[in-house]
C-alpha positions in Angstrom: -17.7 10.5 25.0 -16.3 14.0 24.3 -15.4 16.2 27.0 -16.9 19.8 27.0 -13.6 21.1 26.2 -12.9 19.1 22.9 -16.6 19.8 22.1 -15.5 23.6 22.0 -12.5 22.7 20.0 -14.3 21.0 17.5 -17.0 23.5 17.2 -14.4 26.0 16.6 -12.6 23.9 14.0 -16.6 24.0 12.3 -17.1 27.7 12.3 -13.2 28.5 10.3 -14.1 30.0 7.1 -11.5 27.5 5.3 -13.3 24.5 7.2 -16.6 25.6 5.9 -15.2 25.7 2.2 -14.2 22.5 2.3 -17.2 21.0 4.0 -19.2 22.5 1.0 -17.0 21.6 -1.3 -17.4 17.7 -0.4 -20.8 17.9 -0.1 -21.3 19.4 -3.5 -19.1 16.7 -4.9 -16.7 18.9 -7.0 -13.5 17.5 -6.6 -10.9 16.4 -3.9 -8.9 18.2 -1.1 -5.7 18.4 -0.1 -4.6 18.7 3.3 -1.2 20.3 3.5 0.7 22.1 6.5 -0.9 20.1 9.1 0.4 17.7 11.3 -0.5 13.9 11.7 -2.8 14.3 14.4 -4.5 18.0 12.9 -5.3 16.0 9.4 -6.9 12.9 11.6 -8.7 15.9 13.3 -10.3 17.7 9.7 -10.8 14.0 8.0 -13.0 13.3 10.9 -15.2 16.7 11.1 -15.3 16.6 7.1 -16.3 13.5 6.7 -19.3 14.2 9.4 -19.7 17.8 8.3 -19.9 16.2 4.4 -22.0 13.1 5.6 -20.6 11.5 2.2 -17.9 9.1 2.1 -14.6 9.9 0.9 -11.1 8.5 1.2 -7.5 9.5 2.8 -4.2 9.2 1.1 -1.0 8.5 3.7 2.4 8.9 2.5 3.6 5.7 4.8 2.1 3.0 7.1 2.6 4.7 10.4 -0.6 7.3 9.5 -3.4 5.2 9.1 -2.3 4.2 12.3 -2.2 8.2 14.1 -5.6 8.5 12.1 -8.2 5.7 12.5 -8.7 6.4 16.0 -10.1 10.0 15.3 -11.8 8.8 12.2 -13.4 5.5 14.3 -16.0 7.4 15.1 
């Protein structure tokens, strides 16, 4: 369950003209992504909305062990 609040967030996340790039750039299949700049827990964040925003399946890269761990609970979904 999401509360109203993150809801908002998310949907904000959704309407950034960088988000929407990428979203149509997975969906068309064109390549891959890099996410670079963000923290841990703001690249959990966009792997989850892409991959729903997408509705394709795709794969994350970590640089260590301690990641997967920040990210599967946002990406759980």
């Amino acid at each position: 369950m999401l509360l109203p609040f993150v809801r908002e967030v998310f949907a904000d996340v959704e309407t950034l003209p960088a988000f929407r790039r990428a979203a149509s750039h997975l969906k068309e299949g064109t390549g891959r992504i890099r996410l670079s700049g963000l923290n841990p827990t703001a690249k959990a964040l966009l792997l989850a909305l892409l991959h729903q925003a997408s509705r394709r399946p795709f794969s994350g890269r970590c640089p260590d062990t301690r990641q997967p761990k920040i990210w599967l609970p946002c990406c759980a979904r």
